[in-house]
MMTF fields as JSON, N, C-alpha, C and O atoms, coordinates in Angstrom:
{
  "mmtfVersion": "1.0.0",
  "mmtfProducer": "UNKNOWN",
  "numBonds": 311,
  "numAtoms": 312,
  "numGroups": 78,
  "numChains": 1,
  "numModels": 1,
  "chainsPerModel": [1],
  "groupsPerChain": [78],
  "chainIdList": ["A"],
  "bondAtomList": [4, 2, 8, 6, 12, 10, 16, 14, 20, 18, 24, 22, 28, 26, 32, 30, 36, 34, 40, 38, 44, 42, 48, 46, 52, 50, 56, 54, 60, 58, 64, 62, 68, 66, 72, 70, 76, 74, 80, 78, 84, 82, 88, 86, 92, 90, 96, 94, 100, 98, 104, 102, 108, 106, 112, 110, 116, 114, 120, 118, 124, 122, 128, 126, 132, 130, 136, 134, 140, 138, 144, 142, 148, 146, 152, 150, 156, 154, 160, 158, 164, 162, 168, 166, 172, 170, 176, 174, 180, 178, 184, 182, 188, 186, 192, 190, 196, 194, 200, 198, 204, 202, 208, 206, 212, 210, 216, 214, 220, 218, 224, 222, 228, 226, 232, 230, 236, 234, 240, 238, 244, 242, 248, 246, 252, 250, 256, 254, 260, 258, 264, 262, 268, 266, 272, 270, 276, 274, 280, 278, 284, 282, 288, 286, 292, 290, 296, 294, 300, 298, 304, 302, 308, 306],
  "bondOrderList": [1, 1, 1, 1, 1, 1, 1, 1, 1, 1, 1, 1, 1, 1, 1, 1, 1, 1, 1, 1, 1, 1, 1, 1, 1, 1, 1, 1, 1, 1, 1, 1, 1, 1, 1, 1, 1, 1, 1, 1, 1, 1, 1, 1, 1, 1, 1, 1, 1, 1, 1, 1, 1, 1, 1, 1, 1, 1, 1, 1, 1, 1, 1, 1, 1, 1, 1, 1, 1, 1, 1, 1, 1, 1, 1, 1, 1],
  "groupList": [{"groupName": "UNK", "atomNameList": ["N", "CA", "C", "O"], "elementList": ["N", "C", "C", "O"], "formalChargeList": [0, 0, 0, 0], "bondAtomList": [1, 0, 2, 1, 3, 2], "bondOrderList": [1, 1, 2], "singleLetterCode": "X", "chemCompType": "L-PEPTIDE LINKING"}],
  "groupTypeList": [0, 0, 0, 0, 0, 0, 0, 0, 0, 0, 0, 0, 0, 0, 0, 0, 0, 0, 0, 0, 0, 0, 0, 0, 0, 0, 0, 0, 0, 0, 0, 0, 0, 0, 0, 0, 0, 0, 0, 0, 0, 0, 0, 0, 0, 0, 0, 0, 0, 0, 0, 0, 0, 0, 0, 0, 0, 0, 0, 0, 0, 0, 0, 0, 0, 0, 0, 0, 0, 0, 0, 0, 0, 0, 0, 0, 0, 0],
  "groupIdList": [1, 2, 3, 4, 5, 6, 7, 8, 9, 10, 11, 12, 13, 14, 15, 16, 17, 18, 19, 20, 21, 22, 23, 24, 25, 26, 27, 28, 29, 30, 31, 32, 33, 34, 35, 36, 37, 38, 39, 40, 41, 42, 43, 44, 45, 46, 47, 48, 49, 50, 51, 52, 53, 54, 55, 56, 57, 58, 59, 60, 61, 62, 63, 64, 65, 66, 67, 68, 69, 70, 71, 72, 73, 74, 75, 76, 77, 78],
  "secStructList": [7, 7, 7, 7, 7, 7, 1, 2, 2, 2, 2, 6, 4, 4, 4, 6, 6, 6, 6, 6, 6, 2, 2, 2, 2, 7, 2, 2, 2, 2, 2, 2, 2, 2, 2, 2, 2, 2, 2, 2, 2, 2, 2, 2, 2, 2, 2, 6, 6, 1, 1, 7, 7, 7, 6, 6, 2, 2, 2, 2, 2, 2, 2, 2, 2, 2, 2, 2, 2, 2, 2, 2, 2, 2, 2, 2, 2, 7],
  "xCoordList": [0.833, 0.0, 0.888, 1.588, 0.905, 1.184, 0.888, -0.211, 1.445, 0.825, 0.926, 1.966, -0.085, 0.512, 0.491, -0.343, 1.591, 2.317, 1.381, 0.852, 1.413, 0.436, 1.183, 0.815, 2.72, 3.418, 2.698, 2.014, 3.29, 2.909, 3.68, 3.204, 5.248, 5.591, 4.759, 4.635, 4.197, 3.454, 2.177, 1.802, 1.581, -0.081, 0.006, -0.858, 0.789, 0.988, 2.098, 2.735, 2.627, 4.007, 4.354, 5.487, 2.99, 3.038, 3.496, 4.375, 3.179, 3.669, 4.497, 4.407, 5.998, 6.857, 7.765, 8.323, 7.719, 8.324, 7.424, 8.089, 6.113, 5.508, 4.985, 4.177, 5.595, 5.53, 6.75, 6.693, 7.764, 9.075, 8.825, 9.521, 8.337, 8.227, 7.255, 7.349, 6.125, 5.355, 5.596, 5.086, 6.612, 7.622, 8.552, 8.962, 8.912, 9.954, 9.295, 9.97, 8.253, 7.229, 6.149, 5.809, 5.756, 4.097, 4.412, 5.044, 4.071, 3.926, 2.886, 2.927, 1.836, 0.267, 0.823, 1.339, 0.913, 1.646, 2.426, 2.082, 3.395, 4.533, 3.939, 4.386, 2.416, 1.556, 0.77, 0.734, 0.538, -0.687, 0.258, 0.036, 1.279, 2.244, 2.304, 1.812, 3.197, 3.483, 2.213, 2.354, 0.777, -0.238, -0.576, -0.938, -0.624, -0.409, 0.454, 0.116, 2.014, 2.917, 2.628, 2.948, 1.917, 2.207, 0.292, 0.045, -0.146, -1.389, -1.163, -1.554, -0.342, 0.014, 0.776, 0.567, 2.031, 2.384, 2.13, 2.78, 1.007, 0.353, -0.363, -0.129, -1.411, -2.192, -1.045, -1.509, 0.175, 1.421, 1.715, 2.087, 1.642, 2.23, 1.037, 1.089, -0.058, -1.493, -1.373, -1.151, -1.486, -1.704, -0.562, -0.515, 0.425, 1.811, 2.112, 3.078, 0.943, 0.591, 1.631, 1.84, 2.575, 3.18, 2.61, 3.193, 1.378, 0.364, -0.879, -0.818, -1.724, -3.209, -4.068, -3.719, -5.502, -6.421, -7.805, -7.929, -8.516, -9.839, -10.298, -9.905, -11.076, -11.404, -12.416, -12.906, -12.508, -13.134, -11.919, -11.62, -11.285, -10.111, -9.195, -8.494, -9.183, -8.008, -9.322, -8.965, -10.359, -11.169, -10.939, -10.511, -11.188, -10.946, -10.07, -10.142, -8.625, -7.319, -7.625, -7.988, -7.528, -7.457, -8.696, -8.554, -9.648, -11.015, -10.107, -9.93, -9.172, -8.235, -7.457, -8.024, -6.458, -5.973, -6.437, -5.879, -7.646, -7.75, -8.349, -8.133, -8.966, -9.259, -8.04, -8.232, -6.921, -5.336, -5.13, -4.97, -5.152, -4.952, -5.457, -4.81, -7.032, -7.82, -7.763, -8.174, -7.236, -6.676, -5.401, -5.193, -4.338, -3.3, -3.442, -2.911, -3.909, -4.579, -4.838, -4.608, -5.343, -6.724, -5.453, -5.59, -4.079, -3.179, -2.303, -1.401, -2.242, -1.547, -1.965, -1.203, -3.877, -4.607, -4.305, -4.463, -3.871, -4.062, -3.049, -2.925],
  "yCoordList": [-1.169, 0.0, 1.245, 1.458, 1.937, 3.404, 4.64, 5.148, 5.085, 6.015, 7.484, 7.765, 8.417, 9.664, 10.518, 10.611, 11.755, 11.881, 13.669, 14.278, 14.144, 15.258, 16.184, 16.905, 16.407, 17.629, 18.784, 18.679, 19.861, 21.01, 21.55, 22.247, 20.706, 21.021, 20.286, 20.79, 19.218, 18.45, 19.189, 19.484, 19.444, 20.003, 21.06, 21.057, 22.034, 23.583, 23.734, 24.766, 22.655, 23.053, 24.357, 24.612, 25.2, 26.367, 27.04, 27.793, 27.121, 28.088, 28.059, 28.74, 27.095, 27.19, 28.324, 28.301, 29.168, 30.211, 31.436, 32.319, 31.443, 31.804, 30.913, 31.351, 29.403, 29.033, 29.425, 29.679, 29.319, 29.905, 31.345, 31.735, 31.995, 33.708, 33.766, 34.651, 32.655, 32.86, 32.142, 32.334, 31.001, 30.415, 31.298, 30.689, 32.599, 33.09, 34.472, 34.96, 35.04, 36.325, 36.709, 37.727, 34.71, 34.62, 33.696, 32.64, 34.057, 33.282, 32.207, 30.976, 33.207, 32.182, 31.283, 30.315, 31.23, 30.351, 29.031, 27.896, 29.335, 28.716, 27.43, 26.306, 28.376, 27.234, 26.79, 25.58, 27.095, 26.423, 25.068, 23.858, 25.77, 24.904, 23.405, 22.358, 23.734, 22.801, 21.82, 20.676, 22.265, 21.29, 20.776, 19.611, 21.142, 20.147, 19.431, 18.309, 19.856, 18.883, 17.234, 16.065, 17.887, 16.594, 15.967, 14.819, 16.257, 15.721, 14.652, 13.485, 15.444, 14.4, 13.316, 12.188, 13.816, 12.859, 11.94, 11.002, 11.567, 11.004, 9.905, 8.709, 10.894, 9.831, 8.962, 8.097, 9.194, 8.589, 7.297, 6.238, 7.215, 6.059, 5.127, 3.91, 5.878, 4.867, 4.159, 2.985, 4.724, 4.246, 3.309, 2.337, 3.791, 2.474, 1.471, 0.768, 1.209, 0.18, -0.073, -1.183, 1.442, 1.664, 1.661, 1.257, 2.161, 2.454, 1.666, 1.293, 1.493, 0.867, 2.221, 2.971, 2.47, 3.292, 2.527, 1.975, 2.97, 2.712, 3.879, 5.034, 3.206, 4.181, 5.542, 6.071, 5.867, 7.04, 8.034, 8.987, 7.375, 8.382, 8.65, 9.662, 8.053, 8.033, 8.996, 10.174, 8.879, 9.875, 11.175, 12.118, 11.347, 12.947, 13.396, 14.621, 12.739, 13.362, 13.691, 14.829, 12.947, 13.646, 15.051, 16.028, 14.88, 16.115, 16.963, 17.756, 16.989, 18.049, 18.257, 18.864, 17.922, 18.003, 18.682, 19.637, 18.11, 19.211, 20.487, 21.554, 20.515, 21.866, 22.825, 24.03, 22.416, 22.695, 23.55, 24.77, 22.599, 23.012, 24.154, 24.835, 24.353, 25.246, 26.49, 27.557, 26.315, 27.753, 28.136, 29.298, 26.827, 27.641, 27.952, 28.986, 27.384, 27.758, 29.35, 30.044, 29.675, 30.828, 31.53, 32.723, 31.244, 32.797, 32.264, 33.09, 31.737, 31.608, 32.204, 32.679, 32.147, 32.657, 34.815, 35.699, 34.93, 36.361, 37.165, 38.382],
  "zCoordList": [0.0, 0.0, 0.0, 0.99, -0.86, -0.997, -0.041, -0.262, 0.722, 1.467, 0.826, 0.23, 0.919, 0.185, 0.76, 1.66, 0.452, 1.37, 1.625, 0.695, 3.05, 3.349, 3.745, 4.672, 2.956, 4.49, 3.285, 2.267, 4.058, 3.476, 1.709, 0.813, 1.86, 0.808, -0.165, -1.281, 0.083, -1.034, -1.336, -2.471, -0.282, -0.432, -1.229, -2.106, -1.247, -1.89, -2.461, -2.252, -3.388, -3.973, -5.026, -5.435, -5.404, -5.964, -5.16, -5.581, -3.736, -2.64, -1.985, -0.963, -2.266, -1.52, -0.793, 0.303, -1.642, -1.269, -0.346, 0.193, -0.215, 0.323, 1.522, 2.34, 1.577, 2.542, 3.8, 5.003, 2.851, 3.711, 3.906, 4.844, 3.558, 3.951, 5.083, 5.934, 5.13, 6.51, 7.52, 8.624, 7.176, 7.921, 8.929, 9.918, 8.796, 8.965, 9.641, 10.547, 9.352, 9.376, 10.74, 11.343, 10.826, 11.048, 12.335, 12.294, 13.033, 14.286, 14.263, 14.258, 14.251, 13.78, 12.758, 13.317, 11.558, 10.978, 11.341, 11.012, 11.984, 12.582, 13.71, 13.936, 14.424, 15.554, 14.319, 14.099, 14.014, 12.824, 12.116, 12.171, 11.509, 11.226, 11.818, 11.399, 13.1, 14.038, 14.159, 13.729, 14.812, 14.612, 13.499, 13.662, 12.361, 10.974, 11.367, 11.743, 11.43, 11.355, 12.394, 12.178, 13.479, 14.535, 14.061, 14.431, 13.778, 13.236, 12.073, 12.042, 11.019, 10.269, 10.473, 10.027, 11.435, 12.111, 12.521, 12.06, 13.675, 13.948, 12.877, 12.698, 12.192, 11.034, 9.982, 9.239, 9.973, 8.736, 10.195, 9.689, 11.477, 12.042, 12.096, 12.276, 11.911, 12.038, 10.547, 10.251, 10.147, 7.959, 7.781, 7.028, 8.659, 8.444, 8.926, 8.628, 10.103, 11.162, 12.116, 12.605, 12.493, 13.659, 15.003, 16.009, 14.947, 16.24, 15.576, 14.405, 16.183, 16.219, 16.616, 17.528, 15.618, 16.41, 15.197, 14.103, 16.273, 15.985, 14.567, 14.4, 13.861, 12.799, 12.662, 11.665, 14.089, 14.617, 14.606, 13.886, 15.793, 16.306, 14.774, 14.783, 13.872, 12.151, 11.802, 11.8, 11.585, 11.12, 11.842, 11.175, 13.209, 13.186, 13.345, 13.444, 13.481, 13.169, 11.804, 11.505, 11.117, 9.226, 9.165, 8.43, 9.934, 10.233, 10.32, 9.395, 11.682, 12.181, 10.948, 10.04, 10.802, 9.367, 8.331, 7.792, 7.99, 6.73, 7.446, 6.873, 8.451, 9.026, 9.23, 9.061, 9.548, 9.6, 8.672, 8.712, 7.588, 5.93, 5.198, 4.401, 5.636, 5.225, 5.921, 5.465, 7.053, 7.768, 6.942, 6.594, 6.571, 6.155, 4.577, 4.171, 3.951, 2.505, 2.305, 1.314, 3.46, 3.36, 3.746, 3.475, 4.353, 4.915, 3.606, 3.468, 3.085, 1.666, 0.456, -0.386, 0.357, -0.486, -0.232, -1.074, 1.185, 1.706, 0.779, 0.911]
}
């Protein structure tokens, strides 16, 4: 099974450079950041059958996740 892959450079590879500028700028960013990062985290050790979770708890991590996403989308779209 293929896993695919959710960091931020993948999700928005048009915006790299505007990812590094709010990387460096944006505080909000930077926490927003970090909870993507450990969210995805999380859901990549479940999908790889490092950890065990019930298919509630894999559902609303990825919920969180794309809610993550759509906050940072929208300061990318700004």
């Amino acid at each position: 099974m293929t896993i695919e892959l959710h960091d931020l450079a993948h999700e928005f590879p048009e915006h790299k450079d505007k990812l590094h500028a709010l990387k460096l700028e944006n505080a909000h960013f930077v926490h927003l950041k970090s909870q993507y990062d450990d969210v995805n985290h999380q859901i990549r050790l479940f999908e790889e059958g490092v950890k065990v979770a019930s298919d509630e708890h894999l559902e609303a991590l990825k919920k969180q996740r794309l809610h993550l996403k759509d906050q940072i989308a929208a300061m990318l779209a700004a």
